[in-house]
N, C-alpha and C positions, 0 to 999 in steps of 0.2 A: 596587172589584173584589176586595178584599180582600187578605191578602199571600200564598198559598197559589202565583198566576200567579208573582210576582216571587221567590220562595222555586226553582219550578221554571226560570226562568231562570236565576237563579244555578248551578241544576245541570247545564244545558248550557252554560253559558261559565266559570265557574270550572275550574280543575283545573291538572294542569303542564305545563310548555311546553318546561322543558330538557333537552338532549339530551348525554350524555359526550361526544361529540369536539367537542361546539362548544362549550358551557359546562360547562368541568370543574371548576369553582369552586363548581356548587350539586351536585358528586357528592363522596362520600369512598369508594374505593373498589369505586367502581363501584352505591355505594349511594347514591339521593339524597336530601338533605339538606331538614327539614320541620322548621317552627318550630309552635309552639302558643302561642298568647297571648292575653290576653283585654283589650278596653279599654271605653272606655261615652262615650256620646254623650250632650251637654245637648239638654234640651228645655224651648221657653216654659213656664211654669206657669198653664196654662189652667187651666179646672174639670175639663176629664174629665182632662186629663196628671195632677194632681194626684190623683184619684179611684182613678187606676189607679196611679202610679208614687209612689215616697218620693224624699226627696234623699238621696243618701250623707252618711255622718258623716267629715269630714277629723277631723287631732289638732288644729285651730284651731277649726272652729263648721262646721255645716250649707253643704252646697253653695249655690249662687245656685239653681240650674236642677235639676228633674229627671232624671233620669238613667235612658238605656237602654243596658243591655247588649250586647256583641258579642265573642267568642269567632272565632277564625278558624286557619286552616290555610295558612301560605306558604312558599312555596318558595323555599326561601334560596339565594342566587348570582344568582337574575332581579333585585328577589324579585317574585313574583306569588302572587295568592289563591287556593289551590287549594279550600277550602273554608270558610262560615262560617254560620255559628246567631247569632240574634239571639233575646233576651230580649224573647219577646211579653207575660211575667206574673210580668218580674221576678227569672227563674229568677238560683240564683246562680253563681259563675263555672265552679264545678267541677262544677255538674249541665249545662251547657251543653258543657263541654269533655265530657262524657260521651257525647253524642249526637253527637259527631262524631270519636270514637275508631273508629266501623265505616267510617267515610270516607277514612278512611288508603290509598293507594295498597300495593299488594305493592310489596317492595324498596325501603319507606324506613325512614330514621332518623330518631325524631321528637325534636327539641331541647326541653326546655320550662325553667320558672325554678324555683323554690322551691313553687309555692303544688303543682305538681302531681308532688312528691315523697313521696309519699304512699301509704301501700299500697293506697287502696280505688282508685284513679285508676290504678297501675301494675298492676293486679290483671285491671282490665276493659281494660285494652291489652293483658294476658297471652295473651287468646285469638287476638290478629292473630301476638305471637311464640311460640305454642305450634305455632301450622300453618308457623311456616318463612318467614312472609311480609314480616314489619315487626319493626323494634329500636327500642328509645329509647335515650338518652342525658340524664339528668336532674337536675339540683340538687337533693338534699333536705336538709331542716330534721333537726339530734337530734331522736329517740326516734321518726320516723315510724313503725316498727311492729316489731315483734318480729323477731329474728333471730339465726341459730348459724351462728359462724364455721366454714368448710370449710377456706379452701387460701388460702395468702399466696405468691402470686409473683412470679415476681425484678423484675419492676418497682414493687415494691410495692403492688400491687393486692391486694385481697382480694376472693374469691370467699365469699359469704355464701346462708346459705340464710334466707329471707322465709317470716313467717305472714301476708299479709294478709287481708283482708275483701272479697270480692265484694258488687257491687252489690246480691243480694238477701239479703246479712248473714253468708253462710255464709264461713268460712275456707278456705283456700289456700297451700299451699303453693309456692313457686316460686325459681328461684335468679339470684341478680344479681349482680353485681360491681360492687365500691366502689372508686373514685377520689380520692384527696386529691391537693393541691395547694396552693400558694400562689402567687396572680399579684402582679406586684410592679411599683403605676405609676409615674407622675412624681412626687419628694416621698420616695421608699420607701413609699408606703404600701400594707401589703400584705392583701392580701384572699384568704383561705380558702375553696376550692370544694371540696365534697363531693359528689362524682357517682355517682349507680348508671344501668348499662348493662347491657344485655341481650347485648349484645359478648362473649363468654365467654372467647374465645380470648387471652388477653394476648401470647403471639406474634402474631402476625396484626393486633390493634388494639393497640399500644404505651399505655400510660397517658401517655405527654407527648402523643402527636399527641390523644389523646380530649378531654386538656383545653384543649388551641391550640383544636377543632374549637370546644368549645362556645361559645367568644369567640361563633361566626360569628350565633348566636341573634340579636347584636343587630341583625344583619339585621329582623326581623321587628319591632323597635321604631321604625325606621327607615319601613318599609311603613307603620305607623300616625299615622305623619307624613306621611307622602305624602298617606294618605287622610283625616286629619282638617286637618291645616293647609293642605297645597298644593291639595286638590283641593275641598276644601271651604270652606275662609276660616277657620277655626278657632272660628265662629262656632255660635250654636246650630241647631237643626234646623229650617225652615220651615215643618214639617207642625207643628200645630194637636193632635192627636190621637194617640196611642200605635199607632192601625194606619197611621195616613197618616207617622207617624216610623218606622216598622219598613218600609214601603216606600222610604221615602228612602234611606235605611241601605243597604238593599238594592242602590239603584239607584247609590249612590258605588259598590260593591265593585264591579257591573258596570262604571263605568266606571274603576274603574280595572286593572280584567282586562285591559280591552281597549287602552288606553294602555301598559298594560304589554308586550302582543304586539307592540304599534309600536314601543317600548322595545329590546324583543330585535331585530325585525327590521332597527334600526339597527344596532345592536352587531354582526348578523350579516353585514349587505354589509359595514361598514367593518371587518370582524376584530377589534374590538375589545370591552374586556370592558364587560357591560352596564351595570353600576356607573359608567360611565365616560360614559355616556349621562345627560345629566340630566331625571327624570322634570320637572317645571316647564319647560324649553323643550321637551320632547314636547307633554307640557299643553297651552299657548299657540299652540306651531304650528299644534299639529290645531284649538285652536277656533277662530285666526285661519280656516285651509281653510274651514274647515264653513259661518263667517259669509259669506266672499266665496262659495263655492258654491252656498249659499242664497239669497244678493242677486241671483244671476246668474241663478237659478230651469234654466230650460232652454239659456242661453245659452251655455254651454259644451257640447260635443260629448265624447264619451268618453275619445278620445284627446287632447283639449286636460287633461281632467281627471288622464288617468295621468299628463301631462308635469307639472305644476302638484306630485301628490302624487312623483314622484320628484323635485323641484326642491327640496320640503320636505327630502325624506332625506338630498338632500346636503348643506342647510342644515344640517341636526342635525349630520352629517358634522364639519361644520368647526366645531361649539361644541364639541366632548369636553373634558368636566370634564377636569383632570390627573390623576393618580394619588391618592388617599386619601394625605395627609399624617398625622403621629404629632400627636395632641393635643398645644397649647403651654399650655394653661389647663385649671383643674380644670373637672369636668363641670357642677359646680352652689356654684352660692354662696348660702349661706343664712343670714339677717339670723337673731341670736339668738330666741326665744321665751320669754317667760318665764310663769310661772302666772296 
């Protein structure tokens, strides 16, 4: 049936779900808070995956498995997937994240990393913050593109004026503000962030709360765990074929849209923050349900079925993760490499 049905489904159950007085953790300011990232999915190495797809090059040797693309849009503090493109022909990460820069909700703030600090990437989001409607907040690399210093103030921000390059090559002029910092972890070890926002106001957005804020991105790395290890097995993709893998792809994000709305709506009876909620016993409860509801076929009656799913909610109720604890161990340990 091709992916074009499952592409429009995703466009009716994707999108946000939070609200400021309940989840004020995915707002800053009353503006909500929108991660951009991009990850990629194995696939067997049949004859057409191979025909259609390459493997990625790590700094060790060639992937095992073919690899498909996916770019997405989440909403950090749930997190939930408000939007996402998948790589039917390979596209690459920044022409994907391009196509869903017009998918952007009015009145957010979009978080992203390094790869989309960039003048041709902040250029084509220029037009969402030229009308008033969306801001970014974004990591970028030295020398991403031309610029003359304006105005340095008193929290030390500098306000700069930007040449970049529009998607059909022509230049542009536009103005951001740059953020330095240094975050300092366990160890002292301290790491350099360089931020441009669309934020102008440096009374109004402080330079320390912007660079607490961007911590919260990794939210959005976390959602990619959910979906590639918890809900999937971390395993590669089923489908056989580059359109039957862009359907699957597809059908995780659905489900875990919808896990996610179950997610909130626990946080919501028990008042508690949804982070606090663990997606993996959401997981399990609902497909334990779904198994006994389906063995039972008609044997249950409607209201035996409501009592069953609020007996789940309280269930979930009484698992609440404790509070997010401070890292006691570094992030990653990695065995030396030599030539």
């Amino acid at each position: 049936i091709g992916v074009k049905i499952f592409e429009w489904v995703m466009g009716e159950i994707l999108g946000p779900r939070a609200e400021p007085q309940r989840e004020p953790q995915a707002f800053y300011r009353g503006i909500r808070l929108v991660g951009l990232d991009g990850t990629m999915f194995s696939m067997f190495n049949t004859p057409s995956v191979l025909k259609a797809l390459s493997k990625a090059v790590s700094r060790r040797m060639k992937a095992a498995f073919a690899k498909v693309g996916v770019v997405s849009l989440v909403e950090l503090g749930t997190p939930r997937p408000m939007a996402a493109v998948i790589a039917h022909q390979q596209e690459s990460e920044i022409a994907l994240a391009m196509r869903l820069v017009g998918q952007v909700p009015a009145g957010c703030l979009l978080l992203a990393d390094r790869l989309y600090g960039v003048g041709k990437f902040l250029v084509a989001f220029l037009k969402l913050f030229v009308d008033g409607q969306s801001d970014f907040l974004v990591r970028v690399r030295k020398g991403s593109c031309n610029r003359r210093r304006l105005k340095k103030h008193r929290d030390r921000s500098v306000l700069w004026e930007i040449w970049g390059t529009d998607p059909q090559g022509g230049k542009q002029l536009f103005l951001t503000r740059e953020i330095r910092g240094v975050v300092i972890g366990r160890g002292g070890k301290r790491t350099s962030l360089r931020l441009w926002t669309s934020l102008l106001d440096a009374e109004l957005y402080p330079a320390h709360e912007l660079l607490r804020l961007y911590l919260q991105r990794w939210e959005q790395e976390l959602s990619f765990q959910e979906l590639k290890i918890h809900l999937h097995g971390n395993a590669p993709l089923q489908s056989y074929t580059p359109e039957t893998g862009c359907q699957e792809i597809a059908s995780l994000l659905i489900a875990q849209a919808l896990l996610a709305d179950l997610r909130l709506a626990v946080s919501r009876r028990g008042g508690v923050p949804v982070l606090r909620v663990s997606f993996m016993k959401v997981f399990h409860h609902v497909r334990t349900l779904w198994e006994v509801f389906s063995w039972a076929g008609a044997g249950f009656s409607e209201k035996q079925r409501c009592a069953a799913i609020r007996g789940m909610f309280r269930s979930l109720r009484r698992q609440l993760s404790p509070p997010r604890r401070a890292r006691s161990c570094p992030r990653v340990v990695r065995q030396p490499i030599g030539s």
